[in-house]
N, C-alpha and C positions, 0 to 999 in steps of 0.2 A: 437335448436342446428344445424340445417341443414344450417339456414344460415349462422353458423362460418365454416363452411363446408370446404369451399375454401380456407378460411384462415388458416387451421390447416397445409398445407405445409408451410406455411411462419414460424410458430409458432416455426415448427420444424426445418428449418433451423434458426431459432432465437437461438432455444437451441445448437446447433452444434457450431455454432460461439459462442457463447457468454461464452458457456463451454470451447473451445479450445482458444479464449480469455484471460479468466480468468486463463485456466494451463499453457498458453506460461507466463502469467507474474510471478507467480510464481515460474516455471520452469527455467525462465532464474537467476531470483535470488541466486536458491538454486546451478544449473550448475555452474553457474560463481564463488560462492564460493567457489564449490568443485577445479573447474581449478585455482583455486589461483587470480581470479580479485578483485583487491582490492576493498572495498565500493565503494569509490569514484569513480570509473570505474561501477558498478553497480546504481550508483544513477545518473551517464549520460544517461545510457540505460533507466532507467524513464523518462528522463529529453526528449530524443532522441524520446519514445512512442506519450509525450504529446505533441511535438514540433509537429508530423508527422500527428494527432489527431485536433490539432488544424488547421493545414494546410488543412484539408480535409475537415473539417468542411466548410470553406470558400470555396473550387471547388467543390465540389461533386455536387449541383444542376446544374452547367453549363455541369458538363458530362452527366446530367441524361434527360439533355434539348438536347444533342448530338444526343446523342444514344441509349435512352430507359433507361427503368430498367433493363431489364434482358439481355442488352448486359453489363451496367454499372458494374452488380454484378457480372458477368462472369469474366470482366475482373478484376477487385478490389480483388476476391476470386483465380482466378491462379497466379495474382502476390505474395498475399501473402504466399499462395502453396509453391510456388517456394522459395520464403524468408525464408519460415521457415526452407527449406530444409540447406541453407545456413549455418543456424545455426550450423548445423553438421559437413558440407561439410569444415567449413574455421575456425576454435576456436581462433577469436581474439578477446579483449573486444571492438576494436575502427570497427573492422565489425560488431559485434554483438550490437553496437548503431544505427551502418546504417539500417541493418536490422527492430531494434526495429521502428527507425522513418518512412520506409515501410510497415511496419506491423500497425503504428500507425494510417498514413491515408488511406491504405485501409477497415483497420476496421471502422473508423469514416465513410467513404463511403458507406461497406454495412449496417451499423444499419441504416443509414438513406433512403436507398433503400428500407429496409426493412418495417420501419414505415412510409416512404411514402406511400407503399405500403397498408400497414394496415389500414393508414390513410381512405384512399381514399376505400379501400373494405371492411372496416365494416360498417353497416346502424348506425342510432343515438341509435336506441335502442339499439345496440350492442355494443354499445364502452366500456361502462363499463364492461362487461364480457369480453371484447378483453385486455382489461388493467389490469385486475385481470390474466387473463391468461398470461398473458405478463411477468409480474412480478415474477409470479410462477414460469415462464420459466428460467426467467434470474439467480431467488437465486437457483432453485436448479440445473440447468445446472452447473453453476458456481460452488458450494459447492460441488458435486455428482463429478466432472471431476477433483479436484484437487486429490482426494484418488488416482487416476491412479499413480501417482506420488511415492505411497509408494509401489503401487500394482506392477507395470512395474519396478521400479526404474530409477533413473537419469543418471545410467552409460549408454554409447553405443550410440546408437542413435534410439533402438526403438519406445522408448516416442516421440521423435520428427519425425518419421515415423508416430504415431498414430495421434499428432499435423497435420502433413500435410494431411492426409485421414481424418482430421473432416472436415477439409476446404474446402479440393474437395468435401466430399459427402454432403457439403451445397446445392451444385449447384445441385443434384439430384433433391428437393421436389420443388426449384425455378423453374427447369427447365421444367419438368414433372408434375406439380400440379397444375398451375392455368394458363389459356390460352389469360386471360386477357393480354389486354394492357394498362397500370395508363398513365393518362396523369401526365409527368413531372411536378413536384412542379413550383412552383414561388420561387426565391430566396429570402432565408430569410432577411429582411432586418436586419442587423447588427450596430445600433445604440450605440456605446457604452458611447456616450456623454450625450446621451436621457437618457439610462439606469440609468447611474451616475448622473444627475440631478430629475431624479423621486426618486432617492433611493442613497444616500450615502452609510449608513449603509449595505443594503443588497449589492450592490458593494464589498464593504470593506470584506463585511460577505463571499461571492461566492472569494476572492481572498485567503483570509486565509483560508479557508475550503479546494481552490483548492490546497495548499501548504501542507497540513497537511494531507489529505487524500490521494494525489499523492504521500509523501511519504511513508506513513503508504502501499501504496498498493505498492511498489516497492521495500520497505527495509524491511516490518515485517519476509520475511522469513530467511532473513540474519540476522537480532536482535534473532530469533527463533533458528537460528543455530550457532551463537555464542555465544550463552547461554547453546550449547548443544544437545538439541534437537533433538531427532530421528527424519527421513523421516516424518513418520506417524503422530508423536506429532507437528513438525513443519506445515502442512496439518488442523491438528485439531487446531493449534492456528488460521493461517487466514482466516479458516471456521469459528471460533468461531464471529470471530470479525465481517462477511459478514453475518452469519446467527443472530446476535444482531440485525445489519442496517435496519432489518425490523420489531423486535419487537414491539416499539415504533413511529413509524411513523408517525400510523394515531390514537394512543391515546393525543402525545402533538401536532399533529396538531389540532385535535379538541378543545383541551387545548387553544390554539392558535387563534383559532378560537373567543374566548368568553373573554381572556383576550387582555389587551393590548401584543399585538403580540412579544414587544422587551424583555418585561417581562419573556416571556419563552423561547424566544432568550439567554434572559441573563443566565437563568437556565441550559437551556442544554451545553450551552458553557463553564458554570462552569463544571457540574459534569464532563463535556468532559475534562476538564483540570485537575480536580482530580484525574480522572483513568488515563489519561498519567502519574501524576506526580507518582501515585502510581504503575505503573506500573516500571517506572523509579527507585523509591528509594525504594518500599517495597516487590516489587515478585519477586525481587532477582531471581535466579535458581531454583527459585518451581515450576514445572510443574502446577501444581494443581491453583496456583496462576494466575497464566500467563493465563492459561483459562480462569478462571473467571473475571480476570481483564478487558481484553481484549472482552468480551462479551459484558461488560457495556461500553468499551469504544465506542464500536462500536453502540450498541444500543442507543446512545445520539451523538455521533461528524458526524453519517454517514446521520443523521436527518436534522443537520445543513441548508444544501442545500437548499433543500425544504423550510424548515424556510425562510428563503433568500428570495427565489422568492417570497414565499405568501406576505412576508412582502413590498417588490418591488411593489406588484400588487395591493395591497391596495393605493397604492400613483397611480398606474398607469392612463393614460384616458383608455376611453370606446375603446376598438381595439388594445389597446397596448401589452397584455396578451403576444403573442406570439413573439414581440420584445424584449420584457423585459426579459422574460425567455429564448431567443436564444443568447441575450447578455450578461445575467448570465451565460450562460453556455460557455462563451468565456474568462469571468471575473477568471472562473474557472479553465480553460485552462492554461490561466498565471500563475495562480499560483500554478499550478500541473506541468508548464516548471519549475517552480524553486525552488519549492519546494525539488525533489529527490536529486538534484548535491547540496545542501547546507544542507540539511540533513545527507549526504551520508560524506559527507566531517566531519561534527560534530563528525559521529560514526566512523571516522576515526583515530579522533585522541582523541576523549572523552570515545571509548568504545561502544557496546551496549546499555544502558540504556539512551544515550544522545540522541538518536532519541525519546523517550518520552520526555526527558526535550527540546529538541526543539519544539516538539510538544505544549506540556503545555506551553513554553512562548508564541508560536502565541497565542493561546485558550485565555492567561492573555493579549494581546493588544488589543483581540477583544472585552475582556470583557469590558476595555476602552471605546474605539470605541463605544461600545452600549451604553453606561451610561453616557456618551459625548450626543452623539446622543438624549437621553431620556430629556435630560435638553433642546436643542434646538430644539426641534419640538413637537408639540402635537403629541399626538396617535391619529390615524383614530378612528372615533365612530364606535360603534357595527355595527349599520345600515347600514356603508356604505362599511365593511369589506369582503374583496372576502374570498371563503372558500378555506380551507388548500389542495392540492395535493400534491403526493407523486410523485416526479419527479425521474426520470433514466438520467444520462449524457451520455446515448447513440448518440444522436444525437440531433441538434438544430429542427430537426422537430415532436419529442415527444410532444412538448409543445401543435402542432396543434393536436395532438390526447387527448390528456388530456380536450384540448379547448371546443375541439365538444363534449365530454363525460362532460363536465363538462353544458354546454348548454343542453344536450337534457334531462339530470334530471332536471335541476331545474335553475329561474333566478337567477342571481347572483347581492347581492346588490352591488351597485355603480359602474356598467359598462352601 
């Protein structure tokens, strides 16, 4: 334990962000409905996070080659400080997309400071306990900070007062906790042509998953609240669905692992389309429903990703690991920019329950897309299959933490 020592400040500003993350997106949803912005002005503000997300992803190593890590995080964490403050200070839907896409790539900025960070200050034998702990961090920071929401309420501007003091007191455990200086990453290289010619499929897979979970995390709590839904109940529905996402992860990746990979691809994509659909035409206004449903949807469509990449990295060469999975998570990007604003627009004029049946139609193209795919290419043999990870879309350089955790247990065949 002593040697995760130094890294427990990082950990902890992990969880600060990644909890005031996860309550600014839900927070802006449920606000903006109560101020009267239509869906469709709420599913830009999605559209507005991934756009600012995506952008950061591609600069953030040139800042961090500038001027360190812990000036990068300083500044990336006062700007969005100050952004959040905005939120309060100016109540209009087309500032508060501004805002979102500010918010979007500073966050993209610090998770990658931060797992640069990790990257480089855990030893081999530690990476798996750092990624276990990581994980920990993210679902229950994330799940544990949305309750503030029923606890504080959304009138006034406290909550987004508590918003902005999670942000600032990140820079406490960065600033004060580890004295280190990481040397700056290498930029990740960004192949998306590579990506697409080693993997159609998983391509195709990381675009509709970014479409359909971009939405799901920027409209469930507007589908939750015009449906009705208390504070508290709307809270415990996109809990329900984030604390699903880690049920199953590493039972169908291991699944995964030993069959042919699009086979369980295809599985999860189905039930993932059932529970939208059911979510859509059979939980109606039942509270009780809408939990349940909503747990399985999550505990199979949020698996997806991961699928993707393993399945990417089976076709991958030896080296490729962390191209493939940094271009996944850009493939992802795109389709979480356009997912929310066509989503958003659907439940604008179909209702609540049409963002499940948009949802389940993507789930029914991909199941296409797979079954297409299964007919034209063999499956990779057992032998030469990489093992399953459970991947985070925090930032393109996760994938090198997973990498080295994934090397220092054990070889992997066919790299």
């Amino acid at each position: 334990m002593s040697t995760l020592r130094p890294l427990i400040p990082l950990l902890i500003a992990a969880g600060i962000l990644l909890g005031g993350n996860g309550l600014q997106a839900t927070l802006i949803a449920v606000r903006g409905a109560a101020e009267g912005f239509q869906p469709s002005m709420i599913g830009w503000m999605g559209t507005s996070y991934f756009a600012g997300f995506f952008i950061g992803c591609l600069w953030i190593t040139r800042i961090m080659q500038a001027v360190g890590h812990v000036r990068a995080f300083a500044t990336l964490a006062a700007i969005a400080s100050a952004a959040t403050l905005m939120l309060i200070l100016w109540i209009d839907p087309l500032v508060w997309a501004g805002v979102r896409f500010v918010t979007g790539f500073c966050f993209s900025g610090l998770f990658t400071v931060m797992e640069s960070w990790l990257n480089q200050g855990a030893s081999n034998k530690d990476r798996a306990r750092v990624l276990a702990l990581y994980r920990i961090v993210d679902v229950s920071s994330v799940t544990g900070c949305q309750f503030l929401i029923p606890i504080v309420g959304t009138e006034g501007y406290a909550i987004f007062c508590i918003m902005t003091m999670m942000i600032t007191l990140s820079l406490v455990p960065v600033s004060l906790g580890d004295r280190s200086n990481p040397v700056a990453p290498d930029e990740v290289k960004l192949d998306l042509k590579r990506a697409w010619a080693i993997s159609p499929l998983a391509a195709i897979g990381c675009v509709a998953v970014g479409v359909t979970n971009g939405s799901f995390r920027t409209l469930a709590p507007v589908y939750a609240q015009q449906l009705g839904m208390s504070e508290a109940n709307i809270v415990i529905f996109v809990s329900a669905g984030i604390i699903g996402s880690v049920l199953l992860q590493y039972p169908l990746g291991s699944l995964s692992d030993r069959w042919d990979r699009r086979k369980v691809l295809l599985i999860v994509t189905a039930v993932s389309m059932i529970a939208a659909f059911a979510l859509a035409f059979l939980a109606g206004s039942n509270v009780l429903a809408n939990f349940a449903l909503v747990f399985i949807f999550g505990a199979f469509a949020m698996t997806l990703f991961s699928l993707c990449a393993a399945h990417a990295n089976d076709y991958a060469e030896k080296g490729e690991y962390v191209l493939v999975t940094a271009a996944l998570m850009l493939f992802y990007s795109i389709g979480a920019i356009a997912g929310p604003v066509i989503a958003a627009y659907v439940m604008q004029v179909f209702g609540p329950p049409a963002l499940f049946v948009f949802t389940g139609v993507v789930y029914a193209v991909l199941i296409v897309v797979t079954i297409y795919r299964m007919f034209v290419r063999e499956p990779v043999p057992a032998s030469r299959r990489s093992r399953f990870t459970a991947l985070l879309r925090t930032s393109p350089l996760f994938s090198r933490l997973t990498r080295r955790s994934r090397n220092s247990s054990a070889p992997l065949a066919g790299e």
